[in-house]
N, C-alpha and C positions, 0 to 999 in steps of 0.2 A: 504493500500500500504506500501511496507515496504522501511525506509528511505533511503536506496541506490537505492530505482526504478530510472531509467535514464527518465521515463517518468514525473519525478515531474515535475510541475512549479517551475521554476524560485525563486517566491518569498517565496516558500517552502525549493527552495533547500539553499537558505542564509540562514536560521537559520537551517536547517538539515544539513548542509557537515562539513568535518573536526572533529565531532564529534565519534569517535571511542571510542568503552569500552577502548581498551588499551592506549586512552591516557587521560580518563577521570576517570576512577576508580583504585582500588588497584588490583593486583592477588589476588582470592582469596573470595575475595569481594565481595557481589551482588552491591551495592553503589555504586554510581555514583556521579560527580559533573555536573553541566552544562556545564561549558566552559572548555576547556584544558587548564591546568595549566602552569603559567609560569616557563619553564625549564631554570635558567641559571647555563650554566656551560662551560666554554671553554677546560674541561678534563674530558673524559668518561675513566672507568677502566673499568679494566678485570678482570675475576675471575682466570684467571692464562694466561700464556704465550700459550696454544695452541688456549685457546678463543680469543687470540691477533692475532693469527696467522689465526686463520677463518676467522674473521674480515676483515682482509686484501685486503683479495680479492671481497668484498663485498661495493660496492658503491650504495645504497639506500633510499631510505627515508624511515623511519622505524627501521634504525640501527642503534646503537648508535658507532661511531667510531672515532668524534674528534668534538669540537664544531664549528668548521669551515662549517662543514656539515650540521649542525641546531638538532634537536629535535624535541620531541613533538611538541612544540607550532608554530616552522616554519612548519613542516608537514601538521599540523592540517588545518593550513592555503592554501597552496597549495595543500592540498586533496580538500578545501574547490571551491578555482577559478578551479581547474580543471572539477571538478563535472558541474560546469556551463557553461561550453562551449563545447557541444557536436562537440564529433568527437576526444577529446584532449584526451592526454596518462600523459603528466606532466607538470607544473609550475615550473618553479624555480623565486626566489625573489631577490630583488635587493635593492639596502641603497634608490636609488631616481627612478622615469622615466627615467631619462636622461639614467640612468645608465643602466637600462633595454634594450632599445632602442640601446647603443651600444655595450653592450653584446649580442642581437640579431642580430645585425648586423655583428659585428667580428663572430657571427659565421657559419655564410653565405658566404663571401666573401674571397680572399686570394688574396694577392697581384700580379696586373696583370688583374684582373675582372673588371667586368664595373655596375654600382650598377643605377639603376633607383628609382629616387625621385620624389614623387607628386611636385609641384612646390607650392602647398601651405601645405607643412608641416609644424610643430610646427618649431619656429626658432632652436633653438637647433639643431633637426635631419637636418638642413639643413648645419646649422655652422660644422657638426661630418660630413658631406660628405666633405667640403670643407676645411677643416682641419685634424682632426684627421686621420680618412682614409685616404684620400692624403698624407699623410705622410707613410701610409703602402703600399701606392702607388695602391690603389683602386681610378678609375675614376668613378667621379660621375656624371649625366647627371639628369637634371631638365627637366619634363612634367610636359603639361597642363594635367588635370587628365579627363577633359569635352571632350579632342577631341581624340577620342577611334583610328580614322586613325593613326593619326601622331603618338599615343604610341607604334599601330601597326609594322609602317615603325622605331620607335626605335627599340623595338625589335628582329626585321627582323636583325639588324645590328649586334646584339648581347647583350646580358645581361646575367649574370648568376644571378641577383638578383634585385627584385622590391621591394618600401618601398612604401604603399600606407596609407595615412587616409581620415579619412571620419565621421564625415563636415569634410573640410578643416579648418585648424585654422585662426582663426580672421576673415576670409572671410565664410564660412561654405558651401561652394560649396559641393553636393553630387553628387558623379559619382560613372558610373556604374561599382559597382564592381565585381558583376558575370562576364560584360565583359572582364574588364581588367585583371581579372585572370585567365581566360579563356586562354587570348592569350597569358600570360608569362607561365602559364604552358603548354603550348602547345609546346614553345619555350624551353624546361628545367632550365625555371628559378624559385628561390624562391620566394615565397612571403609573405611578414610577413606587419604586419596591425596594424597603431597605431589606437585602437578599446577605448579608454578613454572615448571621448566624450558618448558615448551610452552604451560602455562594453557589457558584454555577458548577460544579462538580456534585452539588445534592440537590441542586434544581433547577429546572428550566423555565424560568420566569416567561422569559419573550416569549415562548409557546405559548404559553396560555394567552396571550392576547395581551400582556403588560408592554406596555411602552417602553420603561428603562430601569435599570436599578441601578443600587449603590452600594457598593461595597466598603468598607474600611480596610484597607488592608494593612494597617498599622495590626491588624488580629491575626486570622489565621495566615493570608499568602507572608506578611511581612517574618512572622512566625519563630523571631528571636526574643520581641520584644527590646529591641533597639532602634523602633522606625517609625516616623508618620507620616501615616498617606491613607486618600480615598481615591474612588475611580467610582466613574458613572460610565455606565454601557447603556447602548438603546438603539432602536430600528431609525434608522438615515433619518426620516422626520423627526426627532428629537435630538439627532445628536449634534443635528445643524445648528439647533435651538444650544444644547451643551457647549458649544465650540464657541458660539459666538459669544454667550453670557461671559462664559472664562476668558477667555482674551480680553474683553471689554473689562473687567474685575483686575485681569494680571495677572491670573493665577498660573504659579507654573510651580515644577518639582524637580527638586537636583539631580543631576545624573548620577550622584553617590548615592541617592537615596532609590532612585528607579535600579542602579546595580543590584542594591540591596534584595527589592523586590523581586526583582530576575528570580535572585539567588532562592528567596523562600520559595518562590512559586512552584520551583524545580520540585522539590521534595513534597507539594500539599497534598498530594491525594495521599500518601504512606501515611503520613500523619495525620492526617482524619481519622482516616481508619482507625490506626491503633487508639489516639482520643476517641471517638465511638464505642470502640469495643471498652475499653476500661468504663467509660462514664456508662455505659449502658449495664457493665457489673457491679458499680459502687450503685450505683440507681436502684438494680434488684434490692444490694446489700441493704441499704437506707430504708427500704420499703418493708423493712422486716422489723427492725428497730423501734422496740415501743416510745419510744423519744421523740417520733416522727410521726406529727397527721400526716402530709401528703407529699410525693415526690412529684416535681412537676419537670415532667423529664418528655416530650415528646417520643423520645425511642422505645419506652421502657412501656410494652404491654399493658393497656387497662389503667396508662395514667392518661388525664386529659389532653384531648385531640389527637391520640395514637392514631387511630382510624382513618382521619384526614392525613397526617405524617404521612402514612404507608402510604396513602393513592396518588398523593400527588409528589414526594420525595424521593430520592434514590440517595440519599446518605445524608448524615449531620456531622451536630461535634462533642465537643466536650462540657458545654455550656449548659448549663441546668439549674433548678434550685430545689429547695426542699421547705416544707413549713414545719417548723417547732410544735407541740402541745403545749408547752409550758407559754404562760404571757411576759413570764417575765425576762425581761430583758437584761439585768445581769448575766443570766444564765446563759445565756444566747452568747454575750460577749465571753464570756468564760469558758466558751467552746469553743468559741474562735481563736480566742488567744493561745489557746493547749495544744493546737495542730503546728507539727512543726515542718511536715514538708508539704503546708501549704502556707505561700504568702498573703499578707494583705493587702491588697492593691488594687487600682481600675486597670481595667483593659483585662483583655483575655486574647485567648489563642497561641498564645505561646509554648516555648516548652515546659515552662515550668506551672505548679499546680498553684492557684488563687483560691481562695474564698473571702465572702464580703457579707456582712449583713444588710437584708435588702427590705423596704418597706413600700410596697406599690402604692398603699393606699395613696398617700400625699400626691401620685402623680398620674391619678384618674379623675377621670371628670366623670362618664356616666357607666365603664365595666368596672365589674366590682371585684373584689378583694376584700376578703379571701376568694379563692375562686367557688361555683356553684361546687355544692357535693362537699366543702371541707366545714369542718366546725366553726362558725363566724365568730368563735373567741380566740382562735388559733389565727391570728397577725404576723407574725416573726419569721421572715425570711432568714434561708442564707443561700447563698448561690455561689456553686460553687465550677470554677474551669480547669477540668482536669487535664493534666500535660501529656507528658510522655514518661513519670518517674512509673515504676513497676506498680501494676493496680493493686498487688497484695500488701504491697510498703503503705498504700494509701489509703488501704478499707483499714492497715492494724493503725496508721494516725488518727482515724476519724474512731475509730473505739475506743484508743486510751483517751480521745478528746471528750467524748461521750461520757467516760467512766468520771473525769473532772468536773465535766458542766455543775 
């Protein structure tokens, strides 16, 4: 098969994409290098004033016209996400997620619009509905993402743009997303997907009829936990809309840091896996534990929205939470603090193991928390992103953490 078949897998296509002769060898040259080299330069010349002038009218990737644009090594990389998310035309890249996330969003919406948000999105995209857009005078409306009528009778109202993710953050509710884009395109709204948790190696977003998503890849593809960066992928009408916002913004990403990304991206499907596989037996493990009402784990059979996971995913990560029985919060912290090969820190996807205490409520408007089916006195999150240390190392920390609390 030859390395641009659109029929590879997945874990073929991460260490196959972005790799072009022209940005890995010399003219001339049969030789090659492995990775695309680090291009820095913030000034391309010309070989006289009419190649200046060709130039000019030429906004691509692939041409060299000012370092604001990127290079090799940013190309290489957005050749790289694009190739994995079937249906997509271009990526453009971003310094963070966050950033990504409201460059996909400015460029969808225009003041006067009405922008629909899951209600359990990442905090951020909710604080950039409720601030930074309100300020450009875009209204934002919060849905439950579980109850498919009521986003129906939203949209009935009007929307020209839906921001959906899936799990849900902190809480990891999975809803249905064929339906829900079904009915905003139906409606002529956008829809763009923060696709982090699983990315396009555990789902095909653009299939379903979403416009574009957004990845953070400071998580899993950056995958050291030394890197920040987003990228937003989407079908040619959107990303025309992407391209333009960010150039007009200024957004650009360094070639040390696109290197970097090269580098994670190479190894992300191995390590999903093994993250899956571990977090999917700490999951069973947790679900056994009378310490635990509920484990909210997408993977993990018979916890909420497994059902949906299975029919519309083909893998996840390590990312998950669980809820406490006890209310008290001491206690909570006193579990936390007693795990020693997990740190305490934001971000995930990396190699090493995280946990965090997590409290959705404060950052819902109308789904609720605790989720349906768990004891509404049981509040107390902890979420936890499993690495890559041995899962037996990590079920005997979370017991002696347990036997502490």
């Amino acid at each position: 098969m030859a390395k641009d078949d659109p029929n590879l897998k997945s874990g073929t296509k991460v260490v196959t994409g972005g790799r072009k002769a022209e940005w890995t060898g010399l003219p001339g040259q049969s030789g090659r290098v492995v990775n695309p080299p680090v291009w820095r330069a913030s000034t391309h010349l010309y070989e006289d004033t009419a190649a200046l002038a060709d130039m000019r009218g030429r906004n691509e990737d692939g041409v060299l016209y000012y370092g604001r644009r990127g290079a090799p090594t940013q190309w290489a990389l957005c050749d790289a996400l694009t190739a994995l998310e079937p249906g997509a035309f271009g990526t453009m890249l971003y310094p963070s997620g966050v950033a990504a996330i409201a460059g996909a969003l400015m460029s969808v919406v225009r003041p006067g619009d009405r922008l629909l948000v899951t209600d359990n999105a990442y905090d951020p995209t909710r604080n950039m509905g409720l601030g930074l857009l309100k300020n450009f005078g875009v209204e934002t409306v919060f849905f439950d993402p579980l109850d498919v009528d009521a986003f129906r009778a939203l949209v009935a109202e009007g929307a020209q743009a839906v921001f959906l993710e899936a799990p849900g953050s902190l809480s990891f509710e999975v809803c249905d997303l064929p339906a829900l884009t079904a009915i905003a395109k139906d409606a002529g709204a956008w829809v763009i997907l923060d696709n982090t948790w699983s990315g396009p190696t555990g789902l095909a977003a653009l299939a379903m009829g979403i416009d574009g998503t957004v990845n953070a890849l400071t998580k899993h593809v950056g995958g050291h936990s030394d890197l920040m960066m987003g990228a937003a992928t989407g079908t040619e009408r959107l990303y025309k809309r992407l391209r333009r916002t960010a150039q007009q913004l200024g957004q650009v990403v360094s070639p040390d840091d696109a290197a970097l990304a090269l580098r994670g991206l190479r190894t992300l499907d191995v390590r999903l896996k093994r993250e899956s596989e571990s977090a999917l037996a700490i999951a069973e493990w947790l679900a056994e534990r009378p310490e635990v009402e509920a484990v909210l784990c997408p993977m993990l059979p018979g916890a909420p929205g497994h059902d949906i996971w299975k029919r519309d995913f083909t893998g996840g990560c390590g990312l998950f939470s669980f809820v406490l029985k006890t209310p008290d919060r001491d206690a909570r912290a006193r579990l936390i603090d007693a795990l020693s090969l997990f740190g305490i820190g934001y971000s995930w996807g990396g190699f090493e193991s995280l946990a965090l205490p997590v409290d959705p409520a404060k950052d819902r408007s109308v789904a609720a928390w605790p989720p349906v089916g768990v004891d509404p006195d049981c509040t107390l999150g902890v979420r936890l992103s499993i690495g890559l240390e041995d899962t037996g190392d990590l079920i005997a920390d979370l017991a002696q953490a347990f036997e502490r609390m």
